[in-house]
N, C-alpha and C positions, 0 to 999 in steps of 0.2 A: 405508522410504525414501519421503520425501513429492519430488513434482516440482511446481515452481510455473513457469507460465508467463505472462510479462507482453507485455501487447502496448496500443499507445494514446498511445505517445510520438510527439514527432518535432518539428516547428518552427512556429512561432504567430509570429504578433503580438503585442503587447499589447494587452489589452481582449478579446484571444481566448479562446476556449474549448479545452480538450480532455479526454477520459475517457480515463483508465487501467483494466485490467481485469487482473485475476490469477483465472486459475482453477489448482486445487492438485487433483495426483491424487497416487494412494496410498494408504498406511498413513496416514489422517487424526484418527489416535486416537479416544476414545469423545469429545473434548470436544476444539476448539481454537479457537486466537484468529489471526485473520489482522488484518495489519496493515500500513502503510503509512508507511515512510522516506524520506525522501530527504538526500542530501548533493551541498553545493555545492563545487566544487574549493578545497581548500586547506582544507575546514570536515570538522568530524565528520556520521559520518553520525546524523540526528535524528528521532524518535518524530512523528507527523502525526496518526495516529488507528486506534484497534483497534477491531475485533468479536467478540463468540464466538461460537460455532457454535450455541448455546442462545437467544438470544436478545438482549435486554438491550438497555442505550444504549450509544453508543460512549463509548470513552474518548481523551478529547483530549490528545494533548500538548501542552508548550508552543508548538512550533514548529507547531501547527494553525493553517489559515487559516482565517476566514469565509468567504473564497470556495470554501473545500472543499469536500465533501459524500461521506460517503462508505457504500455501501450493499453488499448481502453477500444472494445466492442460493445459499442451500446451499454449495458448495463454488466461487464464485465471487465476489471481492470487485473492487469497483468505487469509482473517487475521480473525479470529479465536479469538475472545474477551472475556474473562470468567472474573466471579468476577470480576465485572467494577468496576471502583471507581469514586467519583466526579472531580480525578485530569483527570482523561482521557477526559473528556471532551474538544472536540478541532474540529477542521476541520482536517479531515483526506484525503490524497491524493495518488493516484496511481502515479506511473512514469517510464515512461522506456526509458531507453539508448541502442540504438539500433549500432550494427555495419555495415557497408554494404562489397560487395567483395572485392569491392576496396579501402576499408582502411577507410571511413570516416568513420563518429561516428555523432549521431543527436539523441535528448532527446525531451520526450513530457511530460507534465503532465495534469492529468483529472483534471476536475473543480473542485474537491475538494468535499467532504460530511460531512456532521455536525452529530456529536453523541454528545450526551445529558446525565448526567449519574447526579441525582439527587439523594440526600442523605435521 
């Protein structure tokens, strides 16, 4: 059982900033990738930017922004928001796909946080 907690949402201006932060306890497997969703109402929820736990560059989805940034302390990942805009506005969600030794593979996601980004 992995538990992920996010916290770092809530309501902005634009041109505003805000950090989002997931830290993940648990059964965190020998190797996993924490990562970074969000969905805007009415929209699928969409891929932002992963890390693994080993090291490595992140990998970008489409739906990444420049003004992202997203960075990862052990078992803490953090997205780095600048110059919000009103499209960013959405439920943002942490996730991680974790591996174990013996081969399987099992994913969690946090409840999700709401950022607010008024024009």
């Amino acid at each position: 059982q992995v538990q992920l907690v996010e916290s770092g949402g809530g309501s902005v201006q634009a041109g505003g900033s805000l950090t989002l932060s997931c830290v993940a306890s648990g059964n965190l497997g020998t190797s996993n990738t924490m990562s970074w969703f969000r969905q805007s109402d009415g929209a699928q929820r969409r891929e932002l930017v992963a890390l693994m736990s080993n090291g490595g560059s992140a990998v970008y989805g489409q739906s990444m922004e420049d003004r992202f940034t997203i960075s990862r302390d052990d078992a803490t990942v953090k997205l780095d928001m600048t110059n919000l805009k009103p499209e960013d506005t959405a439920v943002y969600y942490c996730k991680i796909d974790a591996w174990a030794t013996h081969g399987s593979a099992y994913e969690f996601w946090g409840q999700g946080i709401q950022v607010n980004v008024s024009s």
